[in-house]
N, C-alpha and C positions, 0 to 999 in steps of 0.2 A: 736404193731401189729394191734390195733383198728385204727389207725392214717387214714390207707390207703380208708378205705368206706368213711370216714367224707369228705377227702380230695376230693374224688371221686363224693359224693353229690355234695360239696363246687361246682367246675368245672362246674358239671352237672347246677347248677343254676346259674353262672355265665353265659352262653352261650344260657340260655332259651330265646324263643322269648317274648321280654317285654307282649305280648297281654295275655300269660299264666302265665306270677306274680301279672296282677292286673285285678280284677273283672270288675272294671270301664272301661275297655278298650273293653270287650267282644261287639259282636254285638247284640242286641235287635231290635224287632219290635216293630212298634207302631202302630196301624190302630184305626183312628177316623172315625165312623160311620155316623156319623153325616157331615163331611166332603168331606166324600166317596174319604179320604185322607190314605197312609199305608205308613210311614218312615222306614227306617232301619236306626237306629241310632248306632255311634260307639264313645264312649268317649265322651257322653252327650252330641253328634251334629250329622244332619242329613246328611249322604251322598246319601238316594236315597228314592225318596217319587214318589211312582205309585199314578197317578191321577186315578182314577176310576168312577166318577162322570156320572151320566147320567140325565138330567135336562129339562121334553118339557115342562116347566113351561110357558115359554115365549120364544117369537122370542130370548134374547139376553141369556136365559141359554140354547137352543138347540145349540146356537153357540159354547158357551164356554164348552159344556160337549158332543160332537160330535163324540170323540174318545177319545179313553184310551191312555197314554203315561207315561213316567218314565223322571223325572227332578231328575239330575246330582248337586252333591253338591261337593265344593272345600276338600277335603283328609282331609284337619286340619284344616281349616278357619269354613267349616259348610255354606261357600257362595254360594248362587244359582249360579249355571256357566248357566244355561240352560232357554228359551224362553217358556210362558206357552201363552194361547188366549192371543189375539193382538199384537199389535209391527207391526212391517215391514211380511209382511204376515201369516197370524193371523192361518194359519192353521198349519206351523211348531211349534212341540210343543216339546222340550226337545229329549230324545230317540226316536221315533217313527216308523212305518214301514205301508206302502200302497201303492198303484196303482192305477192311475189316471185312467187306463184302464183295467176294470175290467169284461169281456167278458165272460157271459154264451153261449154255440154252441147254435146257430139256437135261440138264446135269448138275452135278455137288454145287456145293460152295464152299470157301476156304477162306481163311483169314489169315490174309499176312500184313495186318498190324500186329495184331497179338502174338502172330508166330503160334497159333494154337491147336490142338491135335494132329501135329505132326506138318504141318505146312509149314517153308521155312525158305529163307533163299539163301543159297548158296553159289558162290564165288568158284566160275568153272577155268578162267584163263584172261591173263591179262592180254588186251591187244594195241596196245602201247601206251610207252611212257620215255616223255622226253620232258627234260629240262635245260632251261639256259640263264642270262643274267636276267632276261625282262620276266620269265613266268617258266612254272611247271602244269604239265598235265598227262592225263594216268584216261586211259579206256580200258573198261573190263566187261566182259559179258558176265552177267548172272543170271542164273536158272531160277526163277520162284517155283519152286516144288509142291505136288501131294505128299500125303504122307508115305508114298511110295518110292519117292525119288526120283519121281518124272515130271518134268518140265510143263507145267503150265502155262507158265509167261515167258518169255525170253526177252532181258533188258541188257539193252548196252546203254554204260553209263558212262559218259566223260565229264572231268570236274578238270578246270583249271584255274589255279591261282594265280593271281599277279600282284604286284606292291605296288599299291600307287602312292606313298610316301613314309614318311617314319614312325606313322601310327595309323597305317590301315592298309589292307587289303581284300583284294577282291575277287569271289568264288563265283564264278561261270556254271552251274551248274544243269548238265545235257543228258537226258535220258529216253530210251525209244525203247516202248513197249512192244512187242508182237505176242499175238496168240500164237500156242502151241495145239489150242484146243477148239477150232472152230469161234463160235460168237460169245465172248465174254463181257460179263458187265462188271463194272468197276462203279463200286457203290458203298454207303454209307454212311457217315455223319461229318462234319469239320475237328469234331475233337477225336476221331479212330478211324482219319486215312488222308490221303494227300502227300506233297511235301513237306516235312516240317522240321527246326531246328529244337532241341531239348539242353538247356542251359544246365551245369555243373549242380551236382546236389546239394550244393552250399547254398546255390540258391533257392530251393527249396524249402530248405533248413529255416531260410528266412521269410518267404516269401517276397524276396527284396525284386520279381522284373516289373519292370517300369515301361510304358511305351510310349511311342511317339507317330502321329497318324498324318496325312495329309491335312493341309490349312483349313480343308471345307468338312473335315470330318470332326466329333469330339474332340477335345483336345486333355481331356482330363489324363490321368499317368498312370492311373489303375487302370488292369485289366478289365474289357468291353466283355462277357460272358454272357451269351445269348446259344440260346437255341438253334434249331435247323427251321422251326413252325413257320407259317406267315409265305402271303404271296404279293412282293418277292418277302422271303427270308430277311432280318436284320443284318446289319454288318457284312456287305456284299460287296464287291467290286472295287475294292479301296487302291487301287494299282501299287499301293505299298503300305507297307509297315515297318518298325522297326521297334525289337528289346533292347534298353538298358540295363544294367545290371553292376553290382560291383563283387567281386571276390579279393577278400581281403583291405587292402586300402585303394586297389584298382579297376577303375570304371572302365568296362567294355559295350560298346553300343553294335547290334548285330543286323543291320538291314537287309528289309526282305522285297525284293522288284518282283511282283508277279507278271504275267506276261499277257498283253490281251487276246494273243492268237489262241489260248487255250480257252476250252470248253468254259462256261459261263452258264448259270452265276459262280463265282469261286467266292465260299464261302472263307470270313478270315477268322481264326480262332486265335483267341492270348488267352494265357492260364499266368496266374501270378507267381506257380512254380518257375515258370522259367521254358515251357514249350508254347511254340505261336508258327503259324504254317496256315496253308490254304487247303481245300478239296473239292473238289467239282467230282460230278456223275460225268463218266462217256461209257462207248462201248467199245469192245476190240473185234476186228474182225480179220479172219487169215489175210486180207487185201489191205486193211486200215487199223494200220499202228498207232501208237500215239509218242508222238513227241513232243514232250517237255524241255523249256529252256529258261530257269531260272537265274536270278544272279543273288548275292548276296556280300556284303558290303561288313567288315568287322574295322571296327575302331577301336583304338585302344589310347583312352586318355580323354578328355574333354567331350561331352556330349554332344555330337555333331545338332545343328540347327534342321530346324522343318524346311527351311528352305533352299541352304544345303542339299540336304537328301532329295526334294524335290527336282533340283538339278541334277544331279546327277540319273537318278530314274530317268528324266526327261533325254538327258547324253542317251543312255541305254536304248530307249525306245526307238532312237533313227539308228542302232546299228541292227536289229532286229526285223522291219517292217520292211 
């Protein structure tokens, strides 16, 4: 009569998800101060390090600590997949998010894609970060600045990762914009603003990204490279994408879920270097923020299927609406 609970345990641990039988597997933080470096590590390798650095030491560390960004690491390899300063356009830097055209009413403009005469965002305090076995996640406020050091934009950004098996996981990614400035436009093209991810300069090197689009869209593997012209515009509304890519002898595939509650048309850019992201026009207003909520999907091994990824998008969408 005792047989029947044992058995029942027995089952119950047969079936658990590996990340809840071994400690080593849980997610942890790590933030070097000194680096103005913050890892989330899982199984003793890093899958995602927020740069936070801010540096007006000299002309070449204003460059390289200009903006805050998050570099993307391989699921089980622990390999950087993602572009940090320099390489083939120094200002794409791993995860990232800006506006080349960044318009106060009846005021400046500023660019914080480029991070250019002196506009730049910087990393003012983190406002948490937990981790556990099933997922980590990090909220930080950042300041998008004039060249004066005063706050423009005010973003809080939350990113969370989770494993959803032994070759992929998945980046939640949450950002809310507020003006600091009255009525802002957020404006300019698909290839210089939006969110977007920028793949390792090896790919570059090659021009080796490869994509993969919804059943009803092209299906070809080169990058779709189209203009903003045209009413509506090309290449509009595709509810997803994804780059392939290999570094070294390893294929990593990087899916991108846009979201339909945001502004519309969201324009989708791929470059064959290895950056592909969306951008839409809105405006900010002291009362009307804007919040963003992307996901993003890394694979590491075998080139996930169109329809595949279509499921899963599809999952996504009823936990969102």
């Amino acid at each position: 009569m005792n047989a029947l609970p044992a058995l029942m345990a027995l089952a119950t641990l047969a079936f658990a998800p590996l990340g809840n039988l071994n400690a080593e597997e849980a997610f942890s933080w790590k933030t070097d101060e000194a680096k103005h470096t913050s890892d989330l590590i899982y199984n003793d390798k890093p899958v995602l390090r927020y740069m936070f650095a801010f540096d007006q030491s000299s002309p070449e560390a204003i460059h390289d600590t200009y903006k805050v960004f998050h570099h993307v690491f391989g699921p089980r390899s622990g390999e950087q997949l993602t572009k940090g300063a320099g390489g083939k356009f120094t200002h794409h830097r791993g995860l990232f998010v800006g506006w080349n055209k960044t318009k106060i009413d009846d005021g400046p403009q500023y660019d914080f894609w480029h991070c250019k005469s002196g506009a730049h965002l910087r990393h003012v305090k983190f406002l948490n970060q937990q981790a556990d076995a099933s997922h980590g996640t990090m909220t930080a406020e950042i300041h998008w600045n004039d060249p004066d050091g005063a706050p423009v934009i005010k973003e809080t950004r939350t990113v969370t990762v989770s494993k959803n098996d032994a070759g992929s996981m998945t980046i939640d990614w949450q950002t809310k914009l507020e003006s600091q400035r009255g009525t802002i436009s957020l404006n300019g093209d698909r290839q210089h603003a939006g969110f977007q991810f920028r793949a390792s300069q090896a790919v570059a090197d090659s021009n080796g990204a490869r994509f993969l689009r919804p059943a009803d869209q092209p299906q070809e593997r080169e990058a779709i490279q189209v203009g903003d012209k045209g009413d509506p515009p090309p290449h509009i509304n595709l509810n997803w994408f994804a780059e392939t890519f290999k570094l070294g002898d390893q294929r990593y595939t990087v899916e991108y879920f846009d979201n339909p509650n945001l502004p519309k048309p969201a324009l989708f850019s791929e470059r064959p270097y290895g950056r592909f992201g969306t951008f839409f026009k809105t405006t900010l207003t002291a009362d009307k923020p804007l919040e963003m909520n992307y996901r993003v999907v890394v694979t590491e091994g075998d080139e996930p299927s169109v329809s595949s990824i279509q499921d899963r998008y599809d999952a996504w969408l009823k936990t969102i609406k």
